[in-house]
Structure formats: structure tokens, C-alpha cells
N, C-alpha and C positions, 0 to 999 in steps of 0.2 A: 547449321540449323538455328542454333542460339540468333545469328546476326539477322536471318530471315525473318523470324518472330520479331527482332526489335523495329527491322525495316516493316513490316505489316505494322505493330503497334503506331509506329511514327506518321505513318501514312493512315491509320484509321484514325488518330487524333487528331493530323491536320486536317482531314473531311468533318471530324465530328466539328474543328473549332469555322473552320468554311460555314456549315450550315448555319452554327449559330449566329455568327454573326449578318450572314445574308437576309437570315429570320429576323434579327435586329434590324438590321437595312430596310427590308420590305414592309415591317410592320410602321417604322417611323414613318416612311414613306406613306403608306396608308393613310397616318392619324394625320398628315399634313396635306393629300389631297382629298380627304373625304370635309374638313372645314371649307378648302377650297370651292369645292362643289356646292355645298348649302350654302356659301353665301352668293354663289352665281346665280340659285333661284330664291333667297331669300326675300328679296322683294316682290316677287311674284306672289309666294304662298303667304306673306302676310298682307300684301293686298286681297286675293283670295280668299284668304281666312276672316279678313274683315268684315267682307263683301255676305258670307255665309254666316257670321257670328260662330266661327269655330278657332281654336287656339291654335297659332303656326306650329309650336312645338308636337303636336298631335301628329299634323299633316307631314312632318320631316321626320318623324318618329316611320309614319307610312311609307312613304318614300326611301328611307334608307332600304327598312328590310322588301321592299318590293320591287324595287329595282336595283338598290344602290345607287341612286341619282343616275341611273343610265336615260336616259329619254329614250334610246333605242331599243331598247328590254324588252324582248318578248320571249312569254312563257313557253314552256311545252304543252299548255291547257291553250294557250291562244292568246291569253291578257299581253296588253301592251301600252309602251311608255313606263314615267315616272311612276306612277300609282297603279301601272298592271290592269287598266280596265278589261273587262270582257268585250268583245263587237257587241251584245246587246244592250250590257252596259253603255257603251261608249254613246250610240245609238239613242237608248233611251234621255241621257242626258245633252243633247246637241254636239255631241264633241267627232266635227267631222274630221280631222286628224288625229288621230292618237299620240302621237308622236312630233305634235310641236305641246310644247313644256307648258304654255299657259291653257291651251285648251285642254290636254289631260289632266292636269292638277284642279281647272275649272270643276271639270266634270268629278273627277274622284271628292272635293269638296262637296258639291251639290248629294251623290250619293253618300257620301258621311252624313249630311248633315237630316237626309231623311230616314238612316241606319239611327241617328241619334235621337230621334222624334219618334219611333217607330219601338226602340228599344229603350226608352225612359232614363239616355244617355250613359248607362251602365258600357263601360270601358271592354267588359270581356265579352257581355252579348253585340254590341256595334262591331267591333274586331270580329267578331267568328262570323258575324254575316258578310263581310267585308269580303273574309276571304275565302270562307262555303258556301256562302251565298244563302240569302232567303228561305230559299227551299229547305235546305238541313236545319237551318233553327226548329223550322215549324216541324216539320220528322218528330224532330229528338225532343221538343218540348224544353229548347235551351241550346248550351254549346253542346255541337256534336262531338262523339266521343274520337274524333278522328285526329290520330296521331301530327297530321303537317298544321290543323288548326289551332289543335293546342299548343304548341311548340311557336307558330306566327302569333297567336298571344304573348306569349310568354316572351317573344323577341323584342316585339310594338312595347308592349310595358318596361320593359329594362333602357327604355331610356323615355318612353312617357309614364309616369307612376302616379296614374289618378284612377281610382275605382272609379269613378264617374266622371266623362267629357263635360270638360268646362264649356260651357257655350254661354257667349253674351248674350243675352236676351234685349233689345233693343225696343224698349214701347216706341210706336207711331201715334202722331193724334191728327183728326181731322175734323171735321166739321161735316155732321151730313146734312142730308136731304131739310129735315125739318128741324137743323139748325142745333142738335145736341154736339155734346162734342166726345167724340170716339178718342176710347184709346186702345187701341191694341199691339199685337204683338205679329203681327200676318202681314207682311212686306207686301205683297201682291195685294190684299186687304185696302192698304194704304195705297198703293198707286192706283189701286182702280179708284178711288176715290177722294182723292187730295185736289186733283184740278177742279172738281166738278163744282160748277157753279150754285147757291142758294135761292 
């Protein structure tokens, strides 16, 4: 009886020392392919981020917890790709594949950056519309009290940590019609009227 007990102890302590070390194993393994991965689309999201006046760190902050850098990711709600857009989403934003890397990330930028214009860049309202969407801000008169979007906060910020999204603000100047010279902040603003002749 004595020797069975010691044979079970020996055998529960090599499983307990197995797991820990596998948990060691798998978790390095992790922290050495998840670098891996951001820097595969690194050049993507900080051209993107450029392009939108929003910070890459933001956009990889999104990315990790929304797909884990999966481009294949899709939700049990239906979001798909890198950044999880929704089909109207995706839609509303030109992005006719979800699931090639630059035109998701395109697209989840463009809506960041009108969640960031709409919500006066505050980090916890942009994130809750992000991932409730629209419709629940206006409900609740703020973030909704719904346990997976508080929690998708709370994820995004533990490795982005800005009460308010940094966005470059980039003035444009042009020359108009009767020869003043504009300066604004309105991309579109500027192309419609940069070429036009005096």
C-alpha cells in the first residue's frame, strides 16, 4: 500500500513537473511568435496609420486582441480578418476582402479614425464603439455596461495606455478660388481643391 502511494506521488509529480514546463515551453513560444507576427504587418499598419493620422501602436493594440494577428479570424458575430470588421462594416468602408491584411487593416483604420472624430478621441468611448458598435454608445449614453466590452477595453489599454488617441493632426494649405490662402485640416477639403486653377 505504502509503495503505491509513493508510486502515485511520483507519477503525480512528474505530470505536475511535465505541465509546468510545457506551460514554460508554450508560453516562450508565444512571446517569440506574437513579435514575429507584428512585425510581418508592421509596415502595413504604420503606412496606414500614416495615411489616417492615427498611432500604429493603437492599431496593433486592436489587432492583437481581435484577432491575434490571425488575417483568417472570424467571429461567432460574423467580424472578420485582422481588426474583426463587421460585413457592413467592411462594406461601408470599401474593404472588398476582409481577409487580405492591408485592406482590413485599411478599412478598421478609416473607421478608428471616424470612432476618433465622433468620439472627441477619448480611448474608452472610440474602443466601446469599436467593438458594440454605434448603436450601444447612443442606448447607454456612453460605454455600455456590457460585460465582453468592458473587458475588450480593458484588454486594448493594457498594452495601448492613452486616455485619449493620439491622432496627428496634419494642416493642408491651398490657395482658393479668389486667391486667399486656406489652411485646413480636411484631407478631402485639400484634394478637392489643391489642383484647381486661379
Amino acid at each position: 500500500m505504502i509503495k503505491d502511494l509513493k508510486s502515485i506521488r511520483l507519477k503525480l509529480f512528474l505530470f505536475l513537473v511535465c505541465l509546468f514546463f510545457t506551460g514554460l515551453y508554450s508560453s516562450s513560444l508565444e512571446t517569440q511568435v506574437k513579435p514575429q507576427l507584428q512585425k510581418k504587418y508592421d509596415g502595413i499598419i504604420k503606412e496606414i496609420a500614416k495615411e489616417y493620422d492615427l498611432e500604429p501602436a493603437l492599431i496593433h493594440s486592436i489587432i492583437l486582441i481581435e484577432s491575434d494577428y490571425n488575417p483568417r479570424a472570424v467571429s461567432n458575430k460574423g467580424a472578420m480578418g485582422l481588426m474583426q470588421l463587421m460585413p457592413a462594416t467592411a462594406e461601408r468602408y470599401g474593404v472588398r476582402n476582409p481577409f487580405d491584411p492591408r485592406e482590413n487593416i485599411k478599412g478598421g483604420a478609416k473607421y478608428l479614425k471616424d470612432m476618433c472624430k465622433l468620439y472627441y478621441n477619448s480611448t474608452d468611448h472610440v474602443l466601446a464603439a469599436y467593438n458594440a458598435g454605434q448603436a450601444a454608445i447612443i442606448k447607454y449614453g456612453g460605454i455600455p455596461p456590457y460585460p465582453e466590452t468592458i473587458n475588450y477595453i480593458e484588454k486594448v489599454k493594457a498594452t495601448y495606455r492613452h486616455l485619449t488617441i493620439r491622432v496627428r493632426t496634419k494642416i493642408y494649405k491651398y490657395i482658393d478660388s479668389s486667391g486667399r490662402v486656406v489652411l485646413t485640416n480636411d484631407r478631402s477639403l485639400y484634394n478637392k481643391n489643391k489642383d484647381k486653377k486661379n
